[in-house]
C-alpha positions in Angstrom: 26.4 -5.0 -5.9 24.2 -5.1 -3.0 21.8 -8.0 -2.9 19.3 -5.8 -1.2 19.3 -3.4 -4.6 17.8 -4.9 -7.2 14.2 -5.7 -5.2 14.3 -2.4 -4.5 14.9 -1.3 -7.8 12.0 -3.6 -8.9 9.7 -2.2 -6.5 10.5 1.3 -7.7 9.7 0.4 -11.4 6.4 -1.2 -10.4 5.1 1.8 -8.6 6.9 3.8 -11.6 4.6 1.6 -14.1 1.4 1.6 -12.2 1.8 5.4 -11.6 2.3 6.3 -15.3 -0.7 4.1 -16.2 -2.9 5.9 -13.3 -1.7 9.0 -15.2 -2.5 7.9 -18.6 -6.3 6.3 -17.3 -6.4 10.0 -15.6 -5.6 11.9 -18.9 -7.9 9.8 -21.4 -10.6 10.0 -18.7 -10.6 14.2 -18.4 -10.0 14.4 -22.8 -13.4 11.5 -22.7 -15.4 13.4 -20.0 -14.1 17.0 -20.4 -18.0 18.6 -20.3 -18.4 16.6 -16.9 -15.1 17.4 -15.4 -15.4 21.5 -16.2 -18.8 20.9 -14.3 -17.5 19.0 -11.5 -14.7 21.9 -11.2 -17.5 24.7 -11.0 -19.3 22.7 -8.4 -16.1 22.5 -6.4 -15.6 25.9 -6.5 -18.7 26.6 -5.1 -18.6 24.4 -2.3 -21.0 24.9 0.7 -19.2 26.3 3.4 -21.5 24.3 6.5 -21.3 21.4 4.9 -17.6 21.3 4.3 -16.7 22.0 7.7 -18.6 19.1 9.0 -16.9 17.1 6.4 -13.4 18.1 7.3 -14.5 18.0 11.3 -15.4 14.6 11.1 -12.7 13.7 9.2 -10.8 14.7 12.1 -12.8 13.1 14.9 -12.4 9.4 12.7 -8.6 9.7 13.3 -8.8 10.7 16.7 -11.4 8.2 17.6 -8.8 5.4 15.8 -6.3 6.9 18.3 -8.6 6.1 21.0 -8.3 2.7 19.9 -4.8 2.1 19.8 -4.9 3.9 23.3 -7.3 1.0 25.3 -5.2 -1.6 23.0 -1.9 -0.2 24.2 -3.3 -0.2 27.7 -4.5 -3.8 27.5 -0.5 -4.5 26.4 1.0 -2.5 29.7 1.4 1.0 27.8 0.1 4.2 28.5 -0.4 6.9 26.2 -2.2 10.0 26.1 -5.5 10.5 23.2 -3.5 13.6 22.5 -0.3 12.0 22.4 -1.4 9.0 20.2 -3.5 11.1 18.1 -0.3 12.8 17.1 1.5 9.7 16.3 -1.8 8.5 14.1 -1.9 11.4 12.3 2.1 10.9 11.7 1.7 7.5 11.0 -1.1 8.1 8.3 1.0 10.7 6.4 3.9 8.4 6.3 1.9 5.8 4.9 -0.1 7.3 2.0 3.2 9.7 1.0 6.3 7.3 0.9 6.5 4.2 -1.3 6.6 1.3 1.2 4.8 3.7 3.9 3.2 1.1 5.1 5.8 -0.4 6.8 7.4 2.2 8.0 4.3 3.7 9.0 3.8 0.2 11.0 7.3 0.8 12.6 6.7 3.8 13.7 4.0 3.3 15.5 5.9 -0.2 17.1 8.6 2.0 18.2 6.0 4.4 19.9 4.3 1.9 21.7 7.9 1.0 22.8 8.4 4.5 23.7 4.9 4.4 25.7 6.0 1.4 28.3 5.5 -1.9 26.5 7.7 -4.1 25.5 8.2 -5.4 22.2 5.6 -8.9 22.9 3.2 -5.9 23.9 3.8 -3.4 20.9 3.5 -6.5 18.2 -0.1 -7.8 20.0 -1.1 -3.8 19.6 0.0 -3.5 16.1 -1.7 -7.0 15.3 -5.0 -6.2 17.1 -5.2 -2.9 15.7 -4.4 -3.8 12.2 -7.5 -6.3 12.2 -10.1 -4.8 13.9 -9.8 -1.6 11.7 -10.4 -3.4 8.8 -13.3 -6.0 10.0 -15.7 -3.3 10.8 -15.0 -2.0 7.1 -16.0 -5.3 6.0 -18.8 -5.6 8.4 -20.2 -2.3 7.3 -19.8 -2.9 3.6 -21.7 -6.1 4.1 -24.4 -3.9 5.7 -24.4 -1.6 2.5 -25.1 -4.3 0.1 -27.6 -5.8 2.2 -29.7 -2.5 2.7 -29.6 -2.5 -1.5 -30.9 -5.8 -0.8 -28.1 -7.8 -2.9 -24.7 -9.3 -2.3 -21.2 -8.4 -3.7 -18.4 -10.2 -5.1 -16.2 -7.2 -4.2 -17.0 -8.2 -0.7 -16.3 -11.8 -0.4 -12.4 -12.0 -0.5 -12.2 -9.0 2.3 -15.2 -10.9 4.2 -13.0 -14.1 4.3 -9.6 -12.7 4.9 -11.6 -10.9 7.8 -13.0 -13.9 8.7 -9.3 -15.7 9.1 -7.7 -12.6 10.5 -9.6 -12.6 13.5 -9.3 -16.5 13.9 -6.0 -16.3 13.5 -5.7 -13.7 16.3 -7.9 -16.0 19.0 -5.7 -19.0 18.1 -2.5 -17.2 18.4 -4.3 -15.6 21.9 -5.4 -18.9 23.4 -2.2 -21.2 21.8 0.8 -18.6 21.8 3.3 -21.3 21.3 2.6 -21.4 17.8 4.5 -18.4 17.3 7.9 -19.6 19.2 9.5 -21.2 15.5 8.8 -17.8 13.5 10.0 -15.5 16.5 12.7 -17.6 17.1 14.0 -17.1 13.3 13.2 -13.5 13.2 15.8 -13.2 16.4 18.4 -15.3 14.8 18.2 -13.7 11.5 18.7 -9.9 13.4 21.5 -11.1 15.4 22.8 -12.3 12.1 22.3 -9.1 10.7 23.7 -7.1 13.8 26.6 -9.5 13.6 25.4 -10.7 17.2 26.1 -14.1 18.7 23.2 -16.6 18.3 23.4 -17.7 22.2 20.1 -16.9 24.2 18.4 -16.4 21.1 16.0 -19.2 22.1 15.5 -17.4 25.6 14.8 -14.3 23.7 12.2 -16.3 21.4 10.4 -17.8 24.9 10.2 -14.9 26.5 8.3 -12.7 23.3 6.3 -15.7 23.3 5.0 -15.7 26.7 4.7 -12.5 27.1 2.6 -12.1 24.0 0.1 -15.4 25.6 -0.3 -13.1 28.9 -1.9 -10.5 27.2 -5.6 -9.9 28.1 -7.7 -7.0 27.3 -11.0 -8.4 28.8 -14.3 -7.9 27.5 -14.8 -4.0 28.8 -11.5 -3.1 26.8 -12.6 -5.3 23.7 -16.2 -3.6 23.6 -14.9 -0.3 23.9 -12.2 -0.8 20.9 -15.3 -2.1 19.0 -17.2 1.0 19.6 -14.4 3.2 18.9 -13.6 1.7 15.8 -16.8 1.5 14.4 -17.3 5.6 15.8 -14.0 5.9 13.6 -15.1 4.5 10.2 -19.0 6.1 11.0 -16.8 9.7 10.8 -15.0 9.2 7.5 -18.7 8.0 6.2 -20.2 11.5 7.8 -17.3 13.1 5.7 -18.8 11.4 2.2 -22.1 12.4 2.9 -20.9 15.8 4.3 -18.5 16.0 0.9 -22.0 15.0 -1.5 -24.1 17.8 0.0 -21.4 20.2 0.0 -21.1 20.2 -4.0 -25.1 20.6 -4.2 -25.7 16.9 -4.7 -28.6 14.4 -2.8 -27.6 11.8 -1.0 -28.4 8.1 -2.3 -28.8 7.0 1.0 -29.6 3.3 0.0 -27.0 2.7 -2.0 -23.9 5.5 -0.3 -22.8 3.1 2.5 -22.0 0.1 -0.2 -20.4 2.8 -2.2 -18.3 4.2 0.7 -17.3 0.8 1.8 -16.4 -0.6 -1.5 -13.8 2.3 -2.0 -12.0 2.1 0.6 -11.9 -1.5 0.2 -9.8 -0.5 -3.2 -7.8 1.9 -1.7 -6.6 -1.1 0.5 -5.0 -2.7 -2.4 -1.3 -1.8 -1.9 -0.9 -0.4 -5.5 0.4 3.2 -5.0 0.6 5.2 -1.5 -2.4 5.7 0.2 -4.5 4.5 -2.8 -4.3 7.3 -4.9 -6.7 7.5 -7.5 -8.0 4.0 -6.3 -10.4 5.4 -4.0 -11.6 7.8 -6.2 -12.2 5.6 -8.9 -14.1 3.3 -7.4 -16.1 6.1 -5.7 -17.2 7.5 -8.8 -17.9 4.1 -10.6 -20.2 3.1 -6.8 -22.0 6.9 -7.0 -22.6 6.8 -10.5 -23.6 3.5 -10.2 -26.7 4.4 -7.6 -27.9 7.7 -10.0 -25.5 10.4 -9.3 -25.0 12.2 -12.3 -20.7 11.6 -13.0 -19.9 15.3 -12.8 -21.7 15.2 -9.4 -20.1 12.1 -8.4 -16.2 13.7 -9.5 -16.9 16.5 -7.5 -17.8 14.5 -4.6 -14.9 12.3 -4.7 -12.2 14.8 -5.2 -13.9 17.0 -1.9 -14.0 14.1 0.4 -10.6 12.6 -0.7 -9.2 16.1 -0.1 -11.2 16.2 3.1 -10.4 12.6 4.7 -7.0 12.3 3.2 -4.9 14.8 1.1 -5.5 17.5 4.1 -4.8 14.8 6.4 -1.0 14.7 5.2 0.5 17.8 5.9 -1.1 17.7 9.3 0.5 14.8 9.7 4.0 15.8 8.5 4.1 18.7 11.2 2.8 16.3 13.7 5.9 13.9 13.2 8.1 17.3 13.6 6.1 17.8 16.6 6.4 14.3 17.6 10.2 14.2 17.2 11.0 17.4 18.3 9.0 16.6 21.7 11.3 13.0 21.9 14.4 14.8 21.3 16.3 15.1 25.0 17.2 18.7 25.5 20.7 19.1 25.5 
């Protein structure tokens, strides 16, 4: 047997079991709230036309203004890619993750193996991935934060992601400033590959050294660091555009005081690594947060299942052709 089967086969039933109880929730939800979801399906079929082409445009812009800040990152690291070029891979990278069980990972490795592609080295392509992987999520936390506090109250839902956050972004300086930490780790990670690859273990300490150092000697200075601020924060303010693009298109009003808490809090939940890109996660939590603030539920379904579509489900198949694209365009000619 191989020893690398059963986890896998365990990971298969848990998705298995979580998707099958997502179902059954799904199910005894619409038979419960039948009147509601027959209204929220009329609304959606009368969407507003303006307002759901802002939606979908700024659902756009966020992942092309993320791109922008994997571009300076990648920069910072010795890479250069194009915005077009890494908006692509983003796209790709974001289908691959909320499609394929484990996407995450492999989403992660395709975008290492791009920055590869794009003139770093490996030392370079893991301080992108790192750097990348926390700023995205502090300004979600950070704007959350800002959402309960304009209702003028705190959140429990908040605190765990404040203080992983928090440590994250420690962790980074520390690593930054005193890169030697992370010689015993690497230098495992290399033997265990060359154990793998059936590869002598000589110079794998030179290997480790090298990552290490290189990793240290990375910079980005403050102009790079204030403009992957910006352009992360421009990134989430697009997807929260696309909420309040998604409320007004199905004829709701907008609970201004109480939509950025709610838009925060859900993508929060759809962080949890339950089932690819959080499916019914976000959604869930959406309707519980709009609900929560006075939107009438079929109101709050409607808007949930528009700006889902909007800032994720369409997002997919674009993202599918772009890794064809991608791929194709990588492919030497012959």
């Amino acid at each position: 047997m191989d020893p690398t089967g059963a986890p896998r086969r365990r990971g298969g039933r848990w998705h298995l079991v979580v998707g099958l109880l997502a179902a059954a929730g799904l199910v005894a939800f619409v038979v419960a709230e039948r009147d509601q979801v027959a209204e929220a399906l009329t609304q959606i079929r009368t969407l507003d036309p303006a307002w759901t082409a802002l939606g979908l445009a700024t659902s756009v812009a966020s992942i092309v203004l993320f791109a922008g800040v994997r571009v300076v990152l990648l920069g910072a690291a010795g890479g250069r890619m194009g915005l077009g070029e890494a908006t692509t891979a983003s796209f790709a990278s974001g289908a691959i993750a909320a499609t394929v069980p484990g996407g995450g990972a492999i989403a992660t490795a395709y975008m290492v193996q791009r920055y590869r592609d794009a003139g770093t080295d490996a030392a370079g392509a893991t301080w992108v991935t790192i750097a990348s992987g926390i700023v995205a999520p502090a300004v979600l936390v950070a704007a959350t934060l800002v959402g309960f506090a304009v209702l003028g109250q705190g959140s429990t839902v908040v605190v765990l992601p404040a203080v992983l956050a928090v440590a994250l972004l420690a962790g980074f300086a520390t690593l930054t400033r005193r890169p030697g930490i992370l010689h015993g780790p690497t230098l495992a990670v290399v033997r265990t590959w060359r154990r793998i690859r059936r590869r002598p273990l000589d110079g794998a300490a030179t290997v480790a050294t090298g990552f290490v150092d290189r990793f240290g000697d990375i910079r980005a200075g403050g102009g790079r660091w204030a403009a992957v601020w910006t352009l992360q924060t421009l990134s989430w303010a697009g997807e929260f555009v696309t909420l309040i693009a998604s409320i007004l298109a199905v004829g709701g009003t907008v609970p201004w005081q109480a939509v950025l808490a709610a838009y925060g809090t859900s993508q929060l939940a759809g962080a949890i690594p339950l089932v690819p890109g959080g499916a019914g996660q976000v959604e869930a939590t959406l309707v519980l947060g709009l609900t929560a603030a006075g939107v009438d539920t079929a109101t709050a379904l409607a808007t949930a299942v528009v700006f889902r579509i909007g800032s994720h489900w369409l997002v997919v198949p674009i993202g599918w052709v772009c890794l064809a694209i991608d791929r194709r365009r990588r492919i030497p000619s012959v």
